[in-house]
C-alpha positions as CSV (number, residue, x, y, z in Angstrom):
1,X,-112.8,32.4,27.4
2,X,-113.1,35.0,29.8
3,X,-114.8,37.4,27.4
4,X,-117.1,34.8,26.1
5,X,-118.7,34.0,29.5
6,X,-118.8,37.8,30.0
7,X,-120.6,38.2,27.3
8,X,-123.1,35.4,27.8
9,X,-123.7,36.6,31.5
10,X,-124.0,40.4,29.9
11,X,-126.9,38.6,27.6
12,X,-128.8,36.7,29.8
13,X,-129.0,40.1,32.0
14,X,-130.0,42.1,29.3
15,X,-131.3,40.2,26.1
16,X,-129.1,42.2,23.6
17,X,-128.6,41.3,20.3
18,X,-125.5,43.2,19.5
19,X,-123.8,40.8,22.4
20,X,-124.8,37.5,20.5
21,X,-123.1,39.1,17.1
22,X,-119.6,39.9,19.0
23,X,-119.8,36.5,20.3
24,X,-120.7,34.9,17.6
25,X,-117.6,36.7,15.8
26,X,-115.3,36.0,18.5
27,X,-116.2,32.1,18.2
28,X,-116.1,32.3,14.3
29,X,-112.1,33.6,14.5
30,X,-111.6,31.2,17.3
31,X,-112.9,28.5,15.4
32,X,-110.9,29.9,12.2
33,X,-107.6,29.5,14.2
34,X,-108.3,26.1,15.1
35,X,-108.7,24.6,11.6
36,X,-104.8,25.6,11.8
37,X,-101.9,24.0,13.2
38,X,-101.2,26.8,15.5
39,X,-102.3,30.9,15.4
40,X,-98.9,30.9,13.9
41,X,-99.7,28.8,11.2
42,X,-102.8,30.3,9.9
43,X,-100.8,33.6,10.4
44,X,-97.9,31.9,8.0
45,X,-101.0,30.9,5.4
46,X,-102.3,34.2,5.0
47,X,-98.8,36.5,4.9
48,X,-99.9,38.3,7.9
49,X,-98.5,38.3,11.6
50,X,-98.8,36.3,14.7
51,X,-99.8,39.8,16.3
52,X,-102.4,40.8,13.4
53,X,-104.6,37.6,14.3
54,X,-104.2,38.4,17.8
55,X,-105.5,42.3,16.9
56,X,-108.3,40.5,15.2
57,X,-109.2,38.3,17.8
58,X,-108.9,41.5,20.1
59,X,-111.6,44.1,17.5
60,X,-113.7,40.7,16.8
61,X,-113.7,41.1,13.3
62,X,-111.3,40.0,10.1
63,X,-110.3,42.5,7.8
64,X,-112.0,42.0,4.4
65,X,-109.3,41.4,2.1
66,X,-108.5,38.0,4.3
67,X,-112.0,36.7,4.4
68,X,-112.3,34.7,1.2
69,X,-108.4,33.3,1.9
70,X,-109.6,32.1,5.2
71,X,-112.8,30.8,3.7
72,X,-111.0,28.5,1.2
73,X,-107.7,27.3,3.7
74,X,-110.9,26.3,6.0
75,X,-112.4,24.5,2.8
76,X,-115.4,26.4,3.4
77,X,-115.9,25.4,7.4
78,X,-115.7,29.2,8.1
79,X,-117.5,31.4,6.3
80,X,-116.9,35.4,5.4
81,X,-119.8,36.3,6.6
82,X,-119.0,35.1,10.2
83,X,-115.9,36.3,9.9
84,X,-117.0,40.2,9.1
85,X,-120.8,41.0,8.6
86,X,-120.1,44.3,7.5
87,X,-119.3,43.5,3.6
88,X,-122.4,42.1,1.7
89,X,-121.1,38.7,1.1
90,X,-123.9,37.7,-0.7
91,X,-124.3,40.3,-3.2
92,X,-120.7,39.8,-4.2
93,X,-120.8,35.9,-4.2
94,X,-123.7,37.0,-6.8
95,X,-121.6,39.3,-8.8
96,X,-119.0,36.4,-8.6
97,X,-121.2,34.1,-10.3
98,X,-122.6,36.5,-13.2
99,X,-119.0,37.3,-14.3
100,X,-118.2,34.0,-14.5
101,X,-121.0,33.4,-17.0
C-alpha cells in the first residue's frame, strides 16, 4: 500500500506514464492473489512458492510461463497482459486461434 500511494503522489508530481504501468501491474498481481484463498494458495495452484509470488509482487511483473495459468484459475478476471506487457499477448492469442482451425 505503501508503494502504491508512492507511486500515485510520484505521478501527480510528475505526470509519468511509466508510474501508471508499475502501478497498474502491482494492482493486477494484487488483485491476482486475491481471487485466491490466501498468497499461499495461489502459490499451491501454480507449483511455485510462497516466496516466488512475493519476488513477483516485489519486480511487478509475472513471469510468462505463469500468465495463462493465472488467467484461467482467475476464470479470466486477470488477464496476461496486466500481468506482464512485455509478451505480445495478442499476437499469440491469434496464433492460438489459427492452429486451432
Amino acid at each position: 500500500m505503501q508503494l502504491q500511494l508512492a507511486l500515485q503522489a510520484a505521478l501527480a508530481y510528475n505526470g509519468s506514464r511509466s508510474l501508471i504501468f508499475i502501478t497498474s501491474m502491482t494492482n493486477a498481481i494484487d488483485r491476482a492473489i486475491s481471487e485466491f484463498d490466501s498468497l499461499s494458495d495461489m502459490a499451491r495452484q501454480l507449483g511455485v512458492s510462497y516466496q516466488v509470488i512475493q519476488d513477483w509482487r516485489k519486480r511487478n511483473i509475472v513471469p510468462a510461463e505463469h500468465c495463462p495459468v493465472v488467467e484461467r484459475l482467475t476464470a479470466g478476471k486477470i488477464r496476461c497482459e496486466e500481468l506482464n506487457s512485455t509478451i505480445d499477448w495478442t499476437y499469440l492469442r491469434g496464433t492460438e486461434q489459427t492452429a486451432a482451425a
